[in-house]
N, C-alpha and C positions, 0 to 999 in steps of 0.2 A: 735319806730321801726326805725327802719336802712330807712334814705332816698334814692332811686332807685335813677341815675344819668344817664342821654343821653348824649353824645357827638358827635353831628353830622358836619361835616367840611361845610357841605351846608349853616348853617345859615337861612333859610327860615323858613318862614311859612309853609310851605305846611309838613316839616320834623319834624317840635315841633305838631302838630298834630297828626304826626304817631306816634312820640314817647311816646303821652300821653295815645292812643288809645293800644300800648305795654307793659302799665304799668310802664313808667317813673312818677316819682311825682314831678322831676326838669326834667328840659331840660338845659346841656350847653353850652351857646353859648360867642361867642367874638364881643366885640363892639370899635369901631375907630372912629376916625372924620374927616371930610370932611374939603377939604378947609373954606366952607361955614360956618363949625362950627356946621353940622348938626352930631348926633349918627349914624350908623350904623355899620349895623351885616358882619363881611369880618376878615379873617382864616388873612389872609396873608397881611402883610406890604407893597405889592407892587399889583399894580392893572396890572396882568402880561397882561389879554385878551386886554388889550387896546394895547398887541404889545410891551409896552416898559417897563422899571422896574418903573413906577413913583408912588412914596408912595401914600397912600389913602390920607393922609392930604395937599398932590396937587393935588386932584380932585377936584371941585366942586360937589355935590348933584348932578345935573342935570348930569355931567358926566359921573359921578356912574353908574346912573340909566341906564343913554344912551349904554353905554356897557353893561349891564344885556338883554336888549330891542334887540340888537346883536345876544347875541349869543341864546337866549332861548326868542324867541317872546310869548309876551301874558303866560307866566309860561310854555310852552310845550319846551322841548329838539327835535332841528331840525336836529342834528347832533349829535348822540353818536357814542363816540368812545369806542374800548373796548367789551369787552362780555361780557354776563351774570354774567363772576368771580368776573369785577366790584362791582355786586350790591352784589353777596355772600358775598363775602367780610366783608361786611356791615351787618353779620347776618340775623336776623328774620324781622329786620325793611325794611318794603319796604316804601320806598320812591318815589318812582316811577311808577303812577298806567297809566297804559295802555290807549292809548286814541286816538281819530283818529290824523292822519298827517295831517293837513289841512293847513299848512304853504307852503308859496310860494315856488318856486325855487330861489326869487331874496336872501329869508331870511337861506336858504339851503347855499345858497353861502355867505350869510352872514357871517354864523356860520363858515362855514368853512376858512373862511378868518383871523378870530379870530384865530382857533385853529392853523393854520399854522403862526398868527405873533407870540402869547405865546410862542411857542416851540424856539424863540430866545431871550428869558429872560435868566436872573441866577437862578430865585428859578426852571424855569420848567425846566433849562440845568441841574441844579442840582437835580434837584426830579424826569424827566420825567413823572409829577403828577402836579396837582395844588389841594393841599389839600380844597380845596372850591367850587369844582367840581365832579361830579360824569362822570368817564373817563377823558373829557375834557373842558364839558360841565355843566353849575348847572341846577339845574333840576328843577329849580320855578324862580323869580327874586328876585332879590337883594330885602335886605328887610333897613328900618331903624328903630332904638328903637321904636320910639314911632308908628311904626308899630305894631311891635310883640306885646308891652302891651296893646294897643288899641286891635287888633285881635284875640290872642291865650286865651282861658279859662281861667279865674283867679283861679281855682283850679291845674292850673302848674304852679311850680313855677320854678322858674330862676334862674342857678347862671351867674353871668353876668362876666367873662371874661375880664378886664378893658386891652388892648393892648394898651401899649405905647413903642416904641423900647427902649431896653439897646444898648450902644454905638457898642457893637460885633452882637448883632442882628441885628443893619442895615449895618454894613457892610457884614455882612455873606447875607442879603438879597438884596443886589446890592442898594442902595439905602445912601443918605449923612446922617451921624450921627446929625441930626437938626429931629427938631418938633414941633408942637404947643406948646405954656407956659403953662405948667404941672400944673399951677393950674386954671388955663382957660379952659382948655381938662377936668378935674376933673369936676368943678362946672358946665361945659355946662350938662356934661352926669348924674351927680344928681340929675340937674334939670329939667332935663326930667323924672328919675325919680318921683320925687319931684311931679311932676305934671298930669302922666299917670299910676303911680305903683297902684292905687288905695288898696287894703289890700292884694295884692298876698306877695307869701311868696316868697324873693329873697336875695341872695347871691353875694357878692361881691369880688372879688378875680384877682387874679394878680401874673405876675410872678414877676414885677418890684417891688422894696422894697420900691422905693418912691411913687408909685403908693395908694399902702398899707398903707402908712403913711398918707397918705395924705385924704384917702376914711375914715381912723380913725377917723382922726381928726377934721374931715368936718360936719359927720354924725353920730347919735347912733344907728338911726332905722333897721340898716340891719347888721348884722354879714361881717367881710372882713375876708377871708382866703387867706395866702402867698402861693401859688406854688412853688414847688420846685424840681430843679433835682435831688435832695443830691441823689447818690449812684446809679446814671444811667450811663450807659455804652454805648459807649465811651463817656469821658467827653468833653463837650464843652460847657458847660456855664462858664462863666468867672466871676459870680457875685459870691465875697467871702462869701455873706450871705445866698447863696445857696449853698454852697461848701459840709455842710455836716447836717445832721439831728439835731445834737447839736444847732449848731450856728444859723439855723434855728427856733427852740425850741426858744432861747435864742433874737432873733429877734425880734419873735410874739410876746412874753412875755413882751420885752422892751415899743411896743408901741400899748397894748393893743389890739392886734390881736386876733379873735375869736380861731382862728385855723391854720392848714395847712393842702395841698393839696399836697403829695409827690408821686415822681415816685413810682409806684408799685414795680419795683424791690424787693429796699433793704428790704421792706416790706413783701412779699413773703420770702426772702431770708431770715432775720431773723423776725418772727413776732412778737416777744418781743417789738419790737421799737414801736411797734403801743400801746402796755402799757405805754413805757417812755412815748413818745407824750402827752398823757393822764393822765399820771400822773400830767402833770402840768399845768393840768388847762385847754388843748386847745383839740380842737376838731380837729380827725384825720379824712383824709381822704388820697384815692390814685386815681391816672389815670393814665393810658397808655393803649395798646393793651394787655398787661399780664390779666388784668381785664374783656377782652374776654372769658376766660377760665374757666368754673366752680369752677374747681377745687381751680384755685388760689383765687378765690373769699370769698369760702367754709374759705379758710384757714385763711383770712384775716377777717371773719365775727365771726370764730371762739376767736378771736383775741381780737376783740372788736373794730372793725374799725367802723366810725359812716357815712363815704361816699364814696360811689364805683362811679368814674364815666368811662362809659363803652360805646363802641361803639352799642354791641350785648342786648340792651334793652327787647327784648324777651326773650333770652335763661337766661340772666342774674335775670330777674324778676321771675322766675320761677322758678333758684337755690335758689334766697331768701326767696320763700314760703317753699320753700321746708326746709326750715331752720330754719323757722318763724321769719327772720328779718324783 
């Protein structure tokens, strides 16, 4: 049957519980590394609530944490900004269950000290959003891998998100086109696997092409699927092996890749590609917001897509019964 897919920008614990309690069977989330060389779960290239653009892999761990501890004391949001439209937004999954205020006013002012330095970064000048917060704020604390596998049900499974910047994504995210040594960032985060995955069922994927390469090559035990924007609008990736659905195809193909994960678009738009895909051997799947939608989902199940991964895990889980996928 068709695997249900979450994609929540929070990253927490407290969010891959609702989603499994929604009827997600994966939850996806993105992991990075810390100065320290530790895993963790974080949306964005640049740790904006500390105020300034500085990437995750010049924080330390305790850093990390130290900013999570900021702006959302003990997991409770001391500060929301935004309305109710925020969490609609976000569909059927609530993430956010009601509970007393019992945080200080020195931690009130905390929060809000956070929210006012973020708002003069580039990703939040650019998004007026920090994709890893709900409004302004994350609504539990920062988590790290061997968090989430140690705590969340071993009957969710993961697809795990491997973020390592391409040269135009850190510059589009304010931040120096440098990183930790790509296959040091690899074998740390395996081997946390390696050592906390115990038999849950997990997926490995990446928009980077050497990322993918490299998770191939490393490991057999887990399936890696390429991301891909092929045929999303407006363009702005700059990586030619994502340039278009073929050459992507022809990628996977080359270095033994389970699959791909392409923008919904051109998928919706013609669904035949989710045959080629398949035709050759790999396993299709799609994301974006379009995947919100029944409809477009319907169309794509119809199709023979094999992973939807989708913000609205409720309403989504409920087209697929309705489908029998």
């Amino acid at each position: 049957s068709l695997e249900r897919f979450l994609q929540l920008g929070e990253n927490t614990i407290e969010s891959f519980l609702a989603a499994g309690n929604q009827g997600a069977t994966f939850v996806e989330f993105d992991v990075q590394l810390t100065k320290d060389l530790v895993p963790v779960l974080f949306h964005d290239y640049s740790l904006s609530e500390s105020g300034t653009d500085v990437p995750i892999h010049d924080v330390t761990l305790d850093q990390f944490m130290h900013v999570s501890s900021v702006q959302s004391p003990r997991g409770i949001p001391s500060a929301i900004v935004g309305s109710s439209a925020n969490y609609a937004a976000h569909g059927d999954v609530r993430l956010y269950r009601p509970r007393s205020r019992s945080v200080t006013t020195a931690h009130d002012k905390g929060a809000e000290e956070v929210k006012n330095r973020m708002k003069h970064t580039v990703d939040y000048l650019k998004k007026s959003f920090k994709p890893n917060t709900r409004g302004d704020f994350v609504q539990d604390t920062f988590a790290t891998l061997e968090d989430v596998l140690r705590n969340v049900p071993e009957d969710i499974g993961f697809d795990m998100e491997i973020k390592y910047p391409r040269i135009h994504e850190a510059l589009e995210a304010g931040i120096a086109p440098v990183s930790i040594d790509i296959n040091m960032f690899v074998d740390t985060i395996l081997d946390v696997i390696a050592r906390f995955g115990g038999g849950r069922n997990i997926i490995l994927s990446s928009f980077t092409p050497e990322i993918c390469i490299l998770l191939a090559l490393k490991q057999k035990s887990y399936p890696v699927l390429f991301i891909t924007n092929a045929g999303k609008r407006p363009l702005s990736d700059r990586e030619k092996r994502a340039g278009s659905l073929q050459v992507a195809v022809r990628f996977a193909k080359q270095w033994g890749l389970a699959g791909l994960v392409a923008a919904a678009d051109s998928l919706v738009m013609c669904p035949r590609l989710i045959h080629f895909v398949k035709s050759q051997g790999l396993i299709c799947g799609s994301y974006n917001a379009l995947n919100n939608e029944p409809a477009n989902v319907e169309l794509q199940v119809k199709a023979g897509i094999d992973v939807i991964v989708a913000d609205r895990v409720g309403l989504i889980s409920q087209t697929l019964e309705k489908l029998g996928a």
